[in-house]
C-alpha positions as CSV (number, residue, x, y, z in Angstrom):
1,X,57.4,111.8,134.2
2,X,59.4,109.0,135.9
3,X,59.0,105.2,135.8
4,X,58.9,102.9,138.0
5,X,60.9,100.2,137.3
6,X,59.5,96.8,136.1
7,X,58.7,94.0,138.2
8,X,60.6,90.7,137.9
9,X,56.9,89.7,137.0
10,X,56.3,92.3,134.3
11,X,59.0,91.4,132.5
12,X,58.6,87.5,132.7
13,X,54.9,88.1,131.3
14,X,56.2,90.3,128.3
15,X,58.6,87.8,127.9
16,X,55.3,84.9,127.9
17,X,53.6,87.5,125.5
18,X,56.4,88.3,123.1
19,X,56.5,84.7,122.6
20,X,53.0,83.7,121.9
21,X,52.8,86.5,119.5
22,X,55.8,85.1,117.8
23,X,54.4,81.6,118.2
24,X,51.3,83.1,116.4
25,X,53.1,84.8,113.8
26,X,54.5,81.5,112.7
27,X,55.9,81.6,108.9
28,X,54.3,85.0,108.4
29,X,57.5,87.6,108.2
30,X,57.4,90.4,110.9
31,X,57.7,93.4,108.4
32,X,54.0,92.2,107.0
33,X,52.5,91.3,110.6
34,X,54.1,94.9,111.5
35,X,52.6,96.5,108.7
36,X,49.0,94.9,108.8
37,X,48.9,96.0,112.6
38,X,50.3,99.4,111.6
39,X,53.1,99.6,113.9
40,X,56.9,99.5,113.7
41,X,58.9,96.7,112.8
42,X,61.5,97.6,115.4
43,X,58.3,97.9,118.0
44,X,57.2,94.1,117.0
45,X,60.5,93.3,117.6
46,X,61.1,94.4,120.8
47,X,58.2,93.1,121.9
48,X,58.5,89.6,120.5
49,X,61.4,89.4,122.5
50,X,60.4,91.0,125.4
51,X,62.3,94.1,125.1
52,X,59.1,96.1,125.7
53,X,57.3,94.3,128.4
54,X,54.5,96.2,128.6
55,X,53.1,97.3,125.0
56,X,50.5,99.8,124.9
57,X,46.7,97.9,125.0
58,X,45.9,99.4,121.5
59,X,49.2,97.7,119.9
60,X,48.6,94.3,121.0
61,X,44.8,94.8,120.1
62,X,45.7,95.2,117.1
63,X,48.7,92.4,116.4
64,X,45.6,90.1,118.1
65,X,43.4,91.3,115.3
66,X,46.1,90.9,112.5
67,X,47.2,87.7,113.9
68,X,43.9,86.6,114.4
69,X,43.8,86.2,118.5
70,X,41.5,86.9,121.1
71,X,42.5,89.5,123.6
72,X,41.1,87.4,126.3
73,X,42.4,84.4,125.1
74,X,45.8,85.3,124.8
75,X,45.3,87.4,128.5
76,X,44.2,84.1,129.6
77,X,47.4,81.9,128.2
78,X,49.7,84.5,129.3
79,X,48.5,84.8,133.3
80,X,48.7,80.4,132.9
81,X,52.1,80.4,131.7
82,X,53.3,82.4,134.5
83,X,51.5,80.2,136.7
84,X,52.8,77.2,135.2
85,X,55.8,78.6,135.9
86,X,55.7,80.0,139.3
87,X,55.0,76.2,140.4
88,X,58.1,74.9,138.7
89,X,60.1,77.2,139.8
């Protein structure tokens, strides 16, 4: 199976999404916010970072849980940062 390549606005919003979660994580170390949410710490990594863009629905579902977000909240903030944004820029 072949991917089609990100968009310029895919990877700005996992870059707005890595960030909130790490916003969220705050003082909490990433190897227990990993653990709770039962994935990788390499995974939470990358996607703090925006390495992975688009994470897989069930993995931010479940750093939302552990981190103690609403899904449609932080959907919400994400699509108004890039927003925010696109009128700056």
């Amino acid at each position: 199976m072949v991917r089609n390549p990100l968009t310029e606005d895919e990877r700005h919003r996992g870059l707005v999404l890595g960030r909130m979660l790490q916003q969220a994580r705050g003082s909490r170390s990433a190897a227990a916010v990993a653990w709770e949410a039962g994935i990788s710490l390499d995974t939470l990594r990358k996607i703090e970072r925006g390495a992975i863009a688009t994470p897989a629905f069930f993995t931010v579902a479940a750093l939302a849980k552990v981190l103690g977000l609403d899904l449609s909240a932080l959907a919400k903030a994400v699509a108004e940062e890039k927003t925010a944004t696109a009128k700056v820029a």
